[in-house]
C-alpha positions in Angstrom: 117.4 -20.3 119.7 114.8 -22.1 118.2 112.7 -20.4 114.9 109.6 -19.4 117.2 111.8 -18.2 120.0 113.5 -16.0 117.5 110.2 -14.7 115.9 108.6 -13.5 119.1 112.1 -12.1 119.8 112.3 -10.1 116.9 108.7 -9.3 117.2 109.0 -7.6 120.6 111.9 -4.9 118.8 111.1 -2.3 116.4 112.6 -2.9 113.0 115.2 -0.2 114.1 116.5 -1.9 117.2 116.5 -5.4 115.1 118.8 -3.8 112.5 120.8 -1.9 114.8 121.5 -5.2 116.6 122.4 -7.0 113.4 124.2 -4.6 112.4 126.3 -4.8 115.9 126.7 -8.4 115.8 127.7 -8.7 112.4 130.1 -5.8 111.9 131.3 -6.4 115.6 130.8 -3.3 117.0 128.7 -3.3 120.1 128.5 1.0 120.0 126.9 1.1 116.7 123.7 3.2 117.0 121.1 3.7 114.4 122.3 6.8 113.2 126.2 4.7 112.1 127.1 3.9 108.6 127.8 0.8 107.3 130.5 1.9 104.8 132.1 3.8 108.0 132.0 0.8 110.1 133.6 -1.5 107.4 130.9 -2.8 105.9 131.5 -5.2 102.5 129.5 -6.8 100.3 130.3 -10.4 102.8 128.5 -8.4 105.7 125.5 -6.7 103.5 124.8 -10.3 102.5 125.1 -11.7 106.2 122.8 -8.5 107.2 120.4 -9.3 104.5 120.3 -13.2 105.3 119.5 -12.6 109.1 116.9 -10.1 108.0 115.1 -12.5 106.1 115.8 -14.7 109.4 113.5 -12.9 111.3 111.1 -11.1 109.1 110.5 -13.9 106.6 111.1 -12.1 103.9 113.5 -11.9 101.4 115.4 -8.5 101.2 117.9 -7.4 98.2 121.3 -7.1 99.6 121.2 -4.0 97.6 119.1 -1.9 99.9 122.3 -2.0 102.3 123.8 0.1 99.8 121.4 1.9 99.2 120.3 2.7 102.8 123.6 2.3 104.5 122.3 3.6 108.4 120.2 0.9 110.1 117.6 3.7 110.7 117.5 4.5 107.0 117.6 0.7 105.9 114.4 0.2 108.9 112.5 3.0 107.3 112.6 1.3 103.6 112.1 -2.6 105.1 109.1 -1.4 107.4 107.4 0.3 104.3 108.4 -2.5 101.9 107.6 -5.3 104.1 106.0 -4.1 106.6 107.0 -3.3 110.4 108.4 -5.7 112.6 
């Protein structure tokens, strides 16, 4: 997928659905709602650094990996990154 196909992908998802399907892909769980946990899932540091990094992918910005701690849902973690760097 090439950078602008990507952008106008992530543009057409709320910041919700993009999380929730990074969080999918890169925990491997294709049930995972908004409302799972990334601890519960098996979340590690590896895969809160691979979420942030695909973040920044598609919202150009650069997001501490430590707001995956902190906001361990993707609904929670959408809520912070949409006021913080505005929605998707």
């Amino acid at each position: 997928m090439t950078s602008n196909t990507a952008t106008a992908a992530a543009t057409s998802l709320t910041t919700v659905d993009l999380l929730v399907g990074i969080f999918q892909d890169v925990l491997g769980l294709p049930d995972l709602t908004e409302d799972t946990d990334f601890y519960e899932a098996g979340g590690d540091s590896l895969t809160a650094f691979q979420i942030t990094g695909r973040l920044q992918e598609a919202l150009g910005a650069d997001v501490p990996v430590s707001l995956v701690f902190a906001y361990p849902t993707p609904f929670d973690l959408a809520e912070v990154v949409d006021a913080d760097y505005g929605a998707v």
